[in-house]
C-alpha positions as CSV (number, residue, x, y, z in Angstrom):
1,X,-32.4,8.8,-14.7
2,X,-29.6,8.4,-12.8
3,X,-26.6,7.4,-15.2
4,X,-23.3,5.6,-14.0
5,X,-20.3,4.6,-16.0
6,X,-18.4,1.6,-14.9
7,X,-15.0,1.2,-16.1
8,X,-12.9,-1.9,-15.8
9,X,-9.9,-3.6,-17.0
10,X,-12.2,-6.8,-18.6
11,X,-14.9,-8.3,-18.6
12,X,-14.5,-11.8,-15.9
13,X,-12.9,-9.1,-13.8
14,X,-16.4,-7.1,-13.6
15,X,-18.4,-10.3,-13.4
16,X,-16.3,-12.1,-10.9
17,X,-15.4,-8.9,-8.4
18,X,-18.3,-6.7,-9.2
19,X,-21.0,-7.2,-10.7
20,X,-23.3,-7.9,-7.7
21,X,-22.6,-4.0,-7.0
22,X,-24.0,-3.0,-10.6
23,X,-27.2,-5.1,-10.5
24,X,-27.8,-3.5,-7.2
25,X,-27.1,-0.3,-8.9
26,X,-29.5,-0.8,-12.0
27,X,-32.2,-2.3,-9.1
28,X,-31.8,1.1,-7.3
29,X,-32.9,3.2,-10.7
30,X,-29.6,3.9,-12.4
31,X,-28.8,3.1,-16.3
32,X,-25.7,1.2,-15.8
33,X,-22.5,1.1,-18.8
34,X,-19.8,-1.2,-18.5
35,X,-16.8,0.0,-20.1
36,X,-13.9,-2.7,-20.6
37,X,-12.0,-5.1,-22.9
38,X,-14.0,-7.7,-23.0
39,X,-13.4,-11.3,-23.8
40,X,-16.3,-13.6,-24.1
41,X,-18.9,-12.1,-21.8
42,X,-20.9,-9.0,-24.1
43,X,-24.1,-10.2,-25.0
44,X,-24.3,-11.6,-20.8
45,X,-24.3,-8.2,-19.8
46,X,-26.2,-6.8,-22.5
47,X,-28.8,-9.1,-21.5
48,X,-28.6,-8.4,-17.9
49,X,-29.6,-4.7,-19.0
50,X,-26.3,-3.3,-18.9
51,X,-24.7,-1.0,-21.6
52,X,-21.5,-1.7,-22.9
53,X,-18.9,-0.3,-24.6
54,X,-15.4,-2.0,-26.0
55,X,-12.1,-0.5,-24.1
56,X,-8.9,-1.8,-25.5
57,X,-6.9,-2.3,-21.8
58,X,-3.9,-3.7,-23.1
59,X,-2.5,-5.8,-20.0
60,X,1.1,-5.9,-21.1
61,X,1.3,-2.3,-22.3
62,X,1.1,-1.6,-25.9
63,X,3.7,1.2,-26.4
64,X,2.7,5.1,-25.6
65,X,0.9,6.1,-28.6
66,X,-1.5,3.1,-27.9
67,X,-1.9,3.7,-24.1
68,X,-2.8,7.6,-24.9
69,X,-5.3,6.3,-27.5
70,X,-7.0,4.1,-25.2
71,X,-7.6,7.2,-22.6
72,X,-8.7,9.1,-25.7
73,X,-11.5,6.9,-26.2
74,X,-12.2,6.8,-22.7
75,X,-12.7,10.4,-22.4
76,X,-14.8,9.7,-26.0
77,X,-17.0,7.6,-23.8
78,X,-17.3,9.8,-20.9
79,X,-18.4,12.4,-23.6
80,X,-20.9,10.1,-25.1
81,X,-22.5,8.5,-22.0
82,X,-22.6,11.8,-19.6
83,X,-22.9,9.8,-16.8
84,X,-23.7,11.4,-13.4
85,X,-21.1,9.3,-11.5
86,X,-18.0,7.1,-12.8
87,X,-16.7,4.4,-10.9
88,X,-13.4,2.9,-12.0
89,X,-11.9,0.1,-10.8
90,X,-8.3,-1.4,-10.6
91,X,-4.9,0.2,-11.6
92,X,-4.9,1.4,-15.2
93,X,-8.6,2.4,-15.2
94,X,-8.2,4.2,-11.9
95,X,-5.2,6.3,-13.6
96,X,-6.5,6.2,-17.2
97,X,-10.1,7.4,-16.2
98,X,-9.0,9.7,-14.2
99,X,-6.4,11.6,-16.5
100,X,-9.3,11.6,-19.6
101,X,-11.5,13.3,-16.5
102,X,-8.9,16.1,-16.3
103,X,-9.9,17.0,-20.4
104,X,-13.5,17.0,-20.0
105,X,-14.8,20.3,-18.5
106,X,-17.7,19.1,-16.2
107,X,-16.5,17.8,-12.7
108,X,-18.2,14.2,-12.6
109,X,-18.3,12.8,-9.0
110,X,-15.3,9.9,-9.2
111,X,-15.0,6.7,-7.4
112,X,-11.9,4.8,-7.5
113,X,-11.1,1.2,-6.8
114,X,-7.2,0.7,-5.7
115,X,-7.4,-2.9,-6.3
116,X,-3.6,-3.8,-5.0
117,X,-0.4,-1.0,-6.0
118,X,1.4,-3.6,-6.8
119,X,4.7,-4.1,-6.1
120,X,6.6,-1.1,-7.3
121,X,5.4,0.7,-3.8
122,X,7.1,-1.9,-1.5
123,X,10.4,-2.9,-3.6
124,X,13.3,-1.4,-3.2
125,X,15.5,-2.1,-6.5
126,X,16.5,1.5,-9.0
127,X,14.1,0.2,-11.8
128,X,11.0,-0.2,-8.9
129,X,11.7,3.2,-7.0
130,X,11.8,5.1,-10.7
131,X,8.5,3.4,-11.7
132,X,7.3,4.6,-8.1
133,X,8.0,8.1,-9.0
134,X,6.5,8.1,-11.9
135,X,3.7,6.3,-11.2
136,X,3.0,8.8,-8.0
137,X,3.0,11.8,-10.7
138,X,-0.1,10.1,-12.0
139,X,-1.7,9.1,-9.3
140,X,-1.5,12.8,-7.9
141,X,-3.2,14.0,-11.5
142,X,-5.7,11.2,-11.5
143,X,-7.4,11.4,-8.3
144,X,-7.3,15.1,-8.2
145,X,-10.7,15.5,-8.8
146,X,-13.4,17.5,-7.0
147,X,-15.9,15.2,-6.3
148,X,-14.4,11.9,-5.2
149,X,-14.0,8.9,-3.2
150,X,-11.0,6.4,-3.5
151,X,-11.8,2.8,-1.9
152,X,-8.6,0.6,-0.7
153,X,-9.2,-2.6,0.3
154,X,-6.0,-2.6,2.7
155,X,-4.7,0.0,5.0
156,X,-1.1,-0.4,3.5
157,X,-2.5,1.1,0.3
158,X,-4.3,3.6,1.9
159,X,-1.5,5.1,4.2
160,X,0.8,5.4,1.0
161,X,-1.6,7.1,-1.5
162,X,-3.2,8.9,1.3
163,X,0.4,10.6,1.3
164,X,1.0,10.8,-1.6
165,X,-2.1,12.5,-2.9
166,X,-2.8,14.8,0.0
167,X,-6.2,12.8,0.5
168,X,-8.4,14.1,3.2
169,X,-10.1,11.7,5.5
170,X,-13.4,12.5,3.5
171,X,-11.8,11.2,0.3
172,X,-11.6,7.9,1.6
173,X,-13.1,4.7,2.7
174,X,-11.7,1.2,3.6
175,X,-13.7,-1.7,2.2
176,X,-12.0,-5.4,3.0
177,X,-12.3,-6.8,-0.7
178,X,-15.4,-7.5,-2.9
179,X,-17.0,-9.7,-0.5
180,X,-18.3,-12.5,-1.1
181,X,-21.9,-14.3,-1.0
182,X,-22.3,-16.2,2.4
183,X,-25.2,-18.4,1.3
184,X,-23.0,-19.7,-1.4
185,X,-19.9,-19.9,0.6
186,X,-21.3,-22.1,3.1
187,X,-19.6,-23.6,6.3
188,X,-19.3,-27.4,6.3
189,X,-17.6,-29.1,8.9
190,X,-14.0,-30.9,7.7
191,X,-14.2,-34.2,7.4
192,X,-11.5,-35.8,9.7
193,X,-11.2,-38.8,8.4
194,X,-9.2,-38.1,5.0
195,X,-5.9,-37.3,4.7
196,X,-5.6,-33.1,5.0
197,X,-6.0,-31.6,1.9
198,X,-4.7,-28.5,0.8
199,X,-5.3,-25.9,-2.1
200,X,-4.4,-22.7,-3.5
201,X,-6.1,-21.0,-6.1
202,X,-5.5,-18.2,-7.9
203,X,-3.9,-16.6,-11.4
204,X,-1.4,-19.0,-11.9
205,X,1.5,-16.2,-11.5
206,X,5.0,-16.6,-10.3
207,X,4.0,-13.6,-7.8
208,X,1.0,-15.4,-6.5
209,X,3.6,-17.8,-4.9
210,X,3.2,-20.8,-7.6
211,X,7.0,-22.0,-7.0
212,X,7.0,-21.6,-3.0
213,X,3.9,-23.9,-2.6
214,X,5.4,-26.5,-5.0
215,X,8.2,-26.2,-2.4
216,X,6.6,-26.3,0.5
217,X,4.7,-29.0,-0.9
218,X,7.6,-31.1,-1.3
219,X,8.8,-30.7,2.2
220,X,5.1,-31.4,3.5
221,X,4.8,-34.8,1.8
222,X,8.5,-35.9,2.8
223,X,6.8,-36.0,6.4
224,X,3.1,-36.7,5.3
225,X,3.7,-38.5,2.2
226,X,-0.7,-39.1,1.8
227,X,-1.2,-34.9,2.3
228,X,-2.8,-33.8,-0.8
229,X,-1.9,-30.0,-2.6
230,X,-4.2,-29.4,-4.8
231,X,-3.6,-26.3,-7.9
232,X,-6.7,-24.7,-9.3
233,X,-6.1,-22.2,-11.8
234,X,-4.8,-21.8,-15.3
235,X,-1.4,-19.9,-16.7
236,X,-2.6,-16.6,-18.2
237,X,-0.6,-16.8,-21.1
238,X,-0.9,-13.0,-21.3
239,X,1.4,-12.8,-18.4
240,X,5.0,-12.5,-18.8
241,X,5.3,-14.2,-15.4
242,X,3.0,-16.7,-15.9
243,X,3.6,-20.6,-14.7
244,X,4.2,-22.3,-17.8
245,X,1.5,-25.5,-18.2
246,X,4.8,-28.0,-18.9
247,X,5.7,-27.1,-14.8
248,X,2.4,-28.1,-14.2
249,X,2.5,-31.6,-15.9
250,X,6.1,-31.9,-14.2
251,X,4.7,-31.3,-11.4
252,X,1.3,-33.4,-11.2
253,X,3.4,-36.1,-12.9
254,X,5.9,-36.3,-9.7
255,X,3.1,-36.6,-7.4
256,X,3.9,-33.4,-5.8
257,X,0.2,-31.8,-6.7
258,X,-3.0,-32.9,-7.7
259,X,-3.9,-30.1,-10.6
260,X,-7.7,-29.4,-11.2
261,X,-7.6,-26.3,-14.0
262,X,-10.0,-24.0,-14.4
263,X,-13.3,-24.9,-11.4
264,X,-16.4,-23.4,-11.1
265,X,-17.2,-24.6,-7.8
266,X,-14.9,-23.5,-5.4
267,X,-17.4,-23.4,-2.7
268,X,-17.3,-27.7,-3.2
269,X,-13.2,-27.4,-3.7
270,X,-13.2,-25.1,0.0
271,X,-15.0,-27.5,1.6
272,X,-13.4,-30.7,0.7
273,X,-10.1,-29.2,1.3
274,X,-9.1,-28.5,4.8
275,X,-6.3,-26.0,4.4
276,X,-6.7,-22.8,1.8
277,X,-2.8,-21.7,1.0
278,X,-2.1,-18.5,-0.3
279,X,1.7,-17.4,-0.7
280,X,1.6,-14.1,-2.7
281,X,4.2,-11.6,-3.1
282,X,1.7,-9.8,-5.8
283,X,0.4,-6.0,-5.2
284,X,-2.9,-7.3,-3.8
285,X,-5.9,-5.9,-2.7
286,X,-7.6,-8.5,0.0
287,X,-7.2,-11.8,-2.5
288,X,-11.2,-13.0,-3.0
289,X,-9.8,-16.3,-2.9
290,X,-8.9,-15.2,0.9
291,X,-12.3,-14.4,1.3
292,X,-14.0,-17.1,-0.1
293,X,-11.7,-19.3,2.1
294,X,-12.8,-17.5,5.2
295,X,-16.8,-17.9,4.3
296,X,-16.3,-21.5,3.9
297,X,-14.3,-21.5,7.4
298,X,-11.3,-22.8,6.9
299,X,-8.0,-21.9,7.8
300,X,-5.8,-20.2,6.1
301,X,-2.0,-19.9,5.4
302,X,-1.0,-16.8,3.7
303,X,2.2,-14.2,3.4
304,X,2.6,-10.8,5.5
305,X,1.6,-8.9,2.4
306,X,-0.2,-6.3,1.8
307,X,-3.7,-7.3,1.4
308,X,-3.2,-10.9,2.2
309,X,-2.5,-10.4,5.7
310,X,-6.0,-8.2,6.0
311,X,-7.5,-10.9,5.1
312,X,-6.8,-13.1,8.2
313,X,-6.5,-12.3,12.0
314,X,-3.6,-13.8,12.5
315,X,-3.1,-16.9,15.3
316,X,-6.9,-16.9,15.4
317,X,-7.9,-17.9,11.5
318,X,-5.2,-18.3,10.0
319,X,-1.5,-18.1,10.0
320,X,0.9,-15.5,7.5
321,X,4.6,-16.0,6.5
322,X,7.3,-14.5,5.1
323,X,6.9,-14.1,1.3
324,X,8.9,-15.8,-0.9
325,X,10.2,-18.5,2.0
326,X,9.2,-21.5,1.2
327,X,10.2,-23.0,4.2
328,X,8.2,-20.9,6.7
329,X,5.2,-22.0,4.8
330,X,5.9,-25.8,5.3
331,X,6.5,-25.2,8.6
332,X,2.6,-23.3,9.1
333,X,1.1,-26.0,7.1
334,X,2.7,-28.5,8.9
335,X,0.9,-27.0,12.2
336,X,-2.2,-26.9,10.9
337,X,-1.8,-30.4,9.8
338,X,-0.7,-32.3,13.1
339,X,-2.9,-29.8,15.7
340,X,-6.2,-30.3,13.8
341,X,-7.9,-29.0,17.0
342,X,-6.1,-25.5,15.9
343,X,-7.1,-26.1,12.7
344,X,-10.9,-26.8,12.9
345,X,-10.9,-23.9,15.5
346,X,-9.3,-21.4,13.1
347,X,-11.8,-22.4,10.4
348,X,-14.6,-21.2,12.8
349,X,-14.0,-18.5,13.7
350,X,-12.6,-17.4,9.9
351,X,-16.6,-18.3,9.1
352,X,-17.8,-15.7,11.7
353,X,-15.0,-12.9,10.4
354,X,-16.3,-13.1,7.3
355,X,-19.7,-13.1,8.2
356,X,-18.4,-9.8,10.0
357,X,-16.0,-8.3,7.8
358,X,-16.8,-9.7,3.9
359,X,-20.5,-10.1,3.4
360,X,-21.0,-9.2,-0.4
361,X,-24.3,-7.6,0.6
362,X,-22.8,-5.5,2.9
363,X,-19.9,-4.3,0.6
364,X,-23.1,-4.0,-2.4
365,X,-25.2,-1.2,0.3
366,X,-21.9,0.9,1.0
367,X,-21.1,0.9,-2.6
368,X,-24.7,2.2,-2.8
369,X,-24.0,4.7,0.1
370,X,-20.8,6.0,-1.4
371,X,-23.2,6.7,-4.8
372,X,-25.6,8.3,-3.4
373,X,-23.2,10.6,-0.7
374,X,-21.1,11.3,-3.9
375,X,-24.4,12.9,-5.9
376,X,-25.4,14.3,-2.4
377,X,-22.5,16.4,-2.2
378,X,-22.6,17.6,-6.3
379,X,-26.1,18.7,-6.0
380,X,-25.3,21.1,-2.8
């Protein structure tokens, strides 16, 4: 039997971004093991069919001696499960995996998510260009192994690891994000007769943009005092950077947002919104939210980041800004809100993008094909 090892920062990460990949996986004949911290969601995938086995990802760092301990026991679990094929996915598994990889003597085919660099790429402060360099040492060690293939979900990533680790064009594929399921992110028509609604969801995280929507927000309603923002999301009160629940109340209570929390139906929230507002400044991948917002076919306003600005085509469905300017994202909502014409237009074609660009089952078979090309090449 076929054996792959999953490894993953936690457990709602897996579930939420990839799990649709490891079901097709176990459906194709391979004994599946997710590796990862996980939170509430074990005995899930245990009954699902999946192994697990506990990881202790420490998101904040947890000092050296425990960040060498947790690749130890990765490279314990590599030893234990043998698998055929490891996939890793996001930053510290990516680097942690591969490093344990470099101590084990068999040369196991390796795929590797880049989920977002994050910012320490683009910035261009002392403290950010010595956490680059260091960084780029162990990104050169981890994804030097034989048998590989590293997946970037944005061509900005790619171009700077590509140089940085000597990758060959082989090495490499570009997939747009994690997809998402187009019979659940359905297209409904806006309704025009409400005033224009807009949302963001996300981590609640300073980088995400939390503080330039609230502003923008504010400017918006001084000239369309009935347009709604809506905030989905909760602090994650891991997070350093996190928005602080108080700023939320502050703000709900001034009228300047309407705050839902947590929501499992973001498919409803899509498509009884009209706008779906993004303003990161985060090291992102292509933001599922982005994705989602597409599938449901509305437009979208979003910064020229890395990854977010993949995630539109821009003037067509949707419209990117400046990050961090809180003023040049009132002024593209306040487009979209007095030319709905534009608006309803963008949102159509977003739906057929997607249905181009992010249909999960389409990102599910070239996960597959990358598997199978991977073992291909081992067994020659």
């Amino acid at each position: 039997m076929k054996n792959l090892l999953i490894i993953v920062n936690v457990d709602w990460f897996f579930i939420s971004h990839r799990l649709q990949i490891a079901k097709r996986a176990l459906e194709s004949g391979y004994e599946v093991t997710v590796a990862c911290r996980f939170t509430e969601h074990k005995e899930k995938l245990v009954s699902m069919g999946f192994n697990v086995i506990d990881i202790p990802f420490n998101r904040s760092g947890g000092g050296v001696l425990s960040e060498l301990n947790t690749i130890k026991i990765i490279k314990s679990a590599i030893e234990d499960v043998k698998p055929c094929l490891i996939h890793a996915i996001t930053i510290k598994p990516v680097l942690y995996t591969g490093l344990a990889l470099k101590a084990v003597t068999k040369n196991i085919p390796f795929v590797a998510a880049i989920s977002g660099l994050g910012y320490v790429f683009t910035a261009k402060t002392a403290r950010a260009k010595l956490t680059k360099f260091i960084a780029s040492v162990f990104y050169k060690i981890a994804l030097s192994q034989k048998y590989k293939t590293i997946i970037f979900q944005n061509t900005s990533d790619e171009e700077i690891l590509t140089v940085i680790t000597k990758l060959k064009a082989t090495d490499k594929i570009l997939i747009k994000g994690s997809g998402a399921d187009l019979s659940v992110y359905t297209y409904q028509p806006e309704s025009m007769n409400m005033p224009v609604k807009i949302v963001m969801a996300c981590r609640l995280l300073k980088e995400k943009g939390v503080y330039q929507y609230i502003d923008a927000a504010k400017i918006v309603k001084a000239q369309h005092p009935n347009t709604e923002f809506l905030l989905v999301g909760t602090p994650d009160l891991e997070n350093p950077n996190t928005v602080k629940q108080s700023e939320i109340d502050i703000w709900a209570e001034q009228g300047v947002i309407t705050y839902l929390g947590h929501r499992n139906d973001i498919p409803d929230v899509f498509s009884n919104s009209n706008i779906v507002c993004l303003p990161s400044f985060y090291g992102e991948g292509v933001p599922k939210v982005l994705i989602e917002a597409a599938a449901c076919g509305r437009a979208i306003v979003t910064t020229d980041n890395p990854g977010c600005r993949d995630a539109v085509i821009e003037g067509e469905t949707g419209l990117t800004v400046p990050t961090r300017d809180a003023n040049a994202l009132a002024t593209a909502v306040l487009k979209l809100i007095e030319q709905p014409e534009l608006r309803v237009a963008m949102g159509a074609k977003a739906r057929v993008f997607a249905e181009k660009e992010f249909d999960v089952n389409s990102v599910v078979n070239k996960h597959l094909e990358i598997y199978n090309n991977l073992l291909s090449r081992v067994e020659k």
